[in-house]
C-alpha positions in Angstrom: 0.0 0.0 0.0 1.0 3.6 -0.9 1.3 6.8 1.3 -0.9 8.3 -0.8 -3.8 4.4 0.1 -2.8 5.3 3.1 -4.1 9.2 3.2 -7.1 8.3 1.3 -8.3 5.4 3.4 -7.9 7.6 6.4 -9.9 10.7 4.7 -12.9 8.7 3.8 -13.2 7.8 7.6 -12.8 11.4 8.4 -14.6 12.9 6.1 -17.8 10.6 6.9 -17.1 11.5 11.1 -17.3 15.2 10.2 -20.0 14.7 7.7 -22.2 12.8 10.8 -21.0 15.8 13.7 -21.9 18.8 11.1 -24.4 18.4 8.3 -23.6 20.3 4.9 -27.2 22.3 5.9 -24.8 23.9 9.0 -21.6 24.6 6.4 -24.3 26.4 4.6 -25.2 28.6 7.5 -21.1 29.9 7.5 -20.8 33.5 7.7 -18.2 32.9 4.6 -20.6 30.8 2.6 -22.3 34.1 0.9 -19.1 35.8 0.7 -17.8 35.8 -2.6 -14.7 34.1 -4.0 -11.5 35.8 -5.3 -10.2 35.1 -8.5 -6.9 32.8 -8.7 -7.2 33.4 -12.5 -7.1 37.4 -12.1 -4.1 37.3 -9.6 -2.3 35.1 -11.9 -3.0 37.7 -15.0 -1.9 40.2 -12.1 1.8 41.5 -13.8 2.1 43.2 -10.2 2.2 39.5 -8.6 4.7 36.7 -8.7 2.7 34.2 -9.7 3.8 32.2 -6.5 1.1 30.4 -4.5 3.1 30.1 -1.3 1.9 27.2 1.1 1.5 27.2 4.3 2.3 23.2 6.0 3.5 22.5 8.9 4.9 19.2 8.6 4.5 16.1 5.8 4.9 12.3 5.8 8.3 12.6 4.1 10.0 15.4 5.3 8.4 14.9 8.9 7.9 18.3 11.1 8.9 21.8 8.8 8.2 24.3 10.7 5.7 23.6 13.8 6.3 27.7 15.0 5.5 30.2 12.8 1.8 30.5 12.8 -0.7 30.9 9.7 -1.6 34.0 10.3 1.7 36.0 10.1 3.2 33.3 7.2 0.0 34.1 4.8 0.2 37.6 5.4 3.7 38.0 5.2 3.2 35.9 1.4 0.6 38.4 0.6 2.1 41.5 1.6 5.3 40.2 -0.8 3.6 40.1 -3.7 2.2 36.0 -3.9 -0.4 35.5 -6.5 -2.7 33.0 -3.9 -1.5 31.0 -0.7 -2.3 27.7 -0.1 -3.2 25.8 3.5 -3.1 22.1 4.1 -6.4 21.2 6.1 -5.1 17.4 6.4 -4.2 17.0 10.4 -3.1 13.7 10.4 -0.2 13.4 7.4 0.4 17.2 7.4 -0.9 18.7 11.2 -3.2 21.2 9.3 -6.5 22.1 10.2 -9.9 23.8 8.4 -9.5 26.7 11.3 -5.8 27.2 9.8 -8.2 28.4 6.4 -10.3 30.4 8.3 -6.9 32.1 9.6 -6.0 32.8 6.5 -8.7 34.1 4.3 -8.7 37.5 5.8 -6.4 38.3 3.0 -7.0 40.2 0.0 -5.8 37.3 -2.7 -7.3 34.1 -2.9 -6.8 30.6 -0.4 -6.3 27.4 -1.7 -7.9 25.0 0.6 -5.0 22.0 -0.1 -6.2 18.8 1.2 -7.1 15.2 -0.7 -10.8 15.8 -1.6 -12.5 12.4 -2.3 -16.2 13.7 -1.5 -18.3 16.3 -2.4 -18.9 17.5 1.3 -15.5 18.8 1.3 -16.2 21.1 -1.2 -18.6 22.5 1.2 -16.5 22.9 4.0 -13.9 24.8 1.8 -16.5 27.1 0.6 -17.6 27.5 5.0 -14.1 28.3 6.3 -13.5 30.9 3.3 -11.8 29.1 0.2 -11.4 30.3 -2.8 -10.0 27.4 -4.5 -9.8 24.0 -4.1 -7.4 20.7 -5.2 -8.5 17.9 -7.0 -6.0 15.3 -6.9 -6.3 13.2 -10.1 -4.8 9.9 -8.3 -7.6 10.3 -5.9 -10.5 10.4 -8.2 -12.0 8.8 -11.4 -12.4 11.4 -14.2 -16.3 11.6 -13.7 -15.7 12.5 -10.3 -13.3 15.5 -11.1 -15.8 16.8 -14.2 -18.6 16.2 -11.1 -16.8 17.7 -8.2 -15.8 20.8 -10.7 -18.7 21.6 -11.8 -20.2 21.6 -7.7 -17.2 23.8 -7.0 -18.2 26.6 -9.6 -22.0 26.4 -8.2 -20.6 27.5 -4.8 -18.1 30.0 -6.6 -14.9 28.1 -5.8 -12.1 27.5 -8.7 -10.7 24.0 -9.5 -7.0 23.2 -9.6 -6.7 19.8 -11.2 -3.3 18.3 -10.2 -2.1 15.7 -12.2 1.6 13.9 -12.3 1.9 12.0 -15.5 0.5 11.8 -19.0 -1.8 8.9 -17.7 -4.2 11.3 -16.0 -4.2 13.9 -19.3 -7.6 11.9 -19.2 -9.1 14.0 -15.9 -8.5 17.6 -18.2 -12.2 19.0 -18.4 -13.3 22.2 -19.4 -15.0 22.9 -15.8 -11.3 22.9 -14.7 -9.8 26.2 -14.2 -6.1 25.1 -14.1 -3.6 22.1 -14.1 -0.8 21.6 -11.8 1.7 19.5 -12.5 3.1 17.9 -9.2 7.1 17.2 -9.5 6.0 14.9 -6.4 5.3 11.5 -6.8 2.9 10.6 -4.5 3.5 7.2 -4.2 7.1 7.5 -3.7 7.5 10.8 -2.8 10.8 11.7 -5.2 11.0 15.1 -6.9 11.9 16.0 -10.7 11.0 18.8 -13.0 11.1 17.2 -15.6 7.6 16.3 -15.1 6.5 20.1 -15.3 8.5 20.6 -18.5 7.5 17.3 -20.4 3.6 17.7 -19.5 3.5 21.0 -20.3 3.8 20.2 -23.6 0.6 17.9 -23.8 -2.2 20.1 -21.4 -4.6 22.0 -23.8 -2.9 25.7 -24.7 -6.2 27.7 -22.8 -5.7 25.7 -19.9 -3.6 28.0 -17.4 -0.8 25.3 -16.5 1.1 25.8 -12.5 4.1 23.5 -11.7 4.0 22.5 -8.1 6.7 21.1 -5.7 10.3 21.1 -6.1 10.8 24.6 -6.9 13.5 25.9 -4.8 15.3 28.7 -6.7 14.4 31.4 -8.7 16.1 30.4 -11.7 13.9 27.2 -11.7 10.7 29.7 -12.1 12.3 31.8 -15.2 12.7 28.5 -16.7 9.1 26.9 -15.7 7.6 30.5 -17.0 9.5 30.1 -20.3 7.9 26.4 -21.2 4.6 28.3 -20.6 3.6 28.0 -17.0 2.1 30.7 -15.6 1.8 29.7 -12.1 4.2 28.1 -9.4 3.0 26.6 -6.2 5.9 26.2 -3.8 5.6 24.6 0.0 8.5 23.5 2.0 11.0 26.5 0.5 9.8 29.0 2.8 8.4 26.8 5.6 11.4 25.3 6.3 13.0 28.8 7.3 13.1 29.8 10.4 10.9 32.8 9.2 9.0 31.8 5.9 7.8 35.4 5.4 11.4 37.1 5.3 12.5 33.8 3.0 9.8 34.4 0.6 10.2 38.3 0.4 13.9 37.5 -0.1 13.3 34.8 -3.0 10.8 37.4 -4.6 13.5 40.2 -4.8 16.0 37.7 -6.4 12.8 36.6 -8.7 12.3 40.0 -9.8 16.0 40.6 -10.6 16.2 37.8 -12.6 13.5 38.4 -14.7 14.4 42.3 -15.2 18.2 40.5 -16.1 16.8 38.4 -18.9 
């Protein structure tokens, strides 16, 4: 069994406890479910943003605890204030020691969350839409195609935008229209190693209208430059700045080296 059986297993019994303790007529009820969403495709368009979606994770099954200190609410503000295009905040407690109240900490912001979690049901959708999400993740190796088309299209009826993440050219079959981007994970989730050259062979094969963003393994400015130049036009980076001792001075830092490069080339 994979890490990745292992986290799904585990989220189907979670997901049905919390779906038992609070009904989706309660998540409904969320002072944040009328509130409207903020665009992840605008911020990306946004030439005065990075295009980074910096994350916000405290620890993960392979790299164990990152950074079990700094707290959500001065990390996402501290991304925003820099210039990143969207944050996103792991909601899974067990694998990553997240929690939904670390998305409600966050959304005060004016760019949009990513509620980052393995979403295998469609109450989860609600429950990012009640704690103040303005995207979710849909994890192709989670889900059957006709449950990302289905899950999408529930997403855009509560106002949420879908990132599709996908990590081979096997899942090129999850791609629907009611998708509003494609990540390509560098991670493999069943054995965890990293390699860009997923991003920059995939790229190649997702539909040209489909905005692409290249996830995991980005460490260095240089690596964005040459991810923007095969045509992706958003980057979503995780343990780079959790991992410092202050992820908000480490991300304002990598932005101002970001920006030089790019003025440089």
């Amino acid at each position: 069994m994979t890490i990745l059986d292992t986290i799904v297993e585990q989220k189907i019994r979670e997901v049905a406890q919390r779906k038992a303790a609070t009904p989706i007529s309660v998540l409904e009820q969320s002072a944040y479910f009328s509130r409207p969403c903020i665009s992840l495709r605008a911020t990306l368009e946004n030439k005065n943003k990075t295009g980074i979606i910096a994350e916000y994770k405290r620890k993960s099954p392979s790299k164990g605890i990152i950074n079990a200190i700094s707290t959500v609410e001065e990390v996402t503000s501290a991304y925003a204030e820099h210039g990143a295009a969207a944050v996103s905040v792991l909601t899974d407690e067990l694998f990553f020691g997240g929690h939904l109240n670390d998305l409600s900490n966050a959304v005060q912001l004016t760019i949009p969350v990513l509620r980052k979690d393995f979403m295998i049901n469609d109450y989860q959708i609600y429950e990012a839409k009640a704690h103040g999400a303005s995207v979710i993740l849909l994890i192709a190796a989670c889900l059957t195609p006709g449950e990302v088309r289905r899950m999408a299209v529930l997403a855009h009826q509560l106002g949420l935008e879908v990132l599709l993440e996908i990590h081979g050219s096997d899942e090129l079959g999850h791609i629907y229209p009611e998708v509003d981007f494609v990540g390509v994970n560098n991670r493999n989730l069943k054995s965890f190693e990293v390699s860009l050259d997923h991003s920059l062979a995939l790229i190649k094969k997702i539909p040209k209208e489909m905005p692409a963003i290249a996830e995991s393994g980005i460490d260095h400015p240089d690596t964005i430059v040459t991810l923007q130049k095969a045509g992706f036009s958003g980057f979503l980076i995780g343990e780079r700045f959790m991992r410092e001792a202050s992820p908000g001075i480490a991300f304002a830092n990598f932005v101002k080296n970001l920006k030089e490069k790019q003025n440089a080339g």
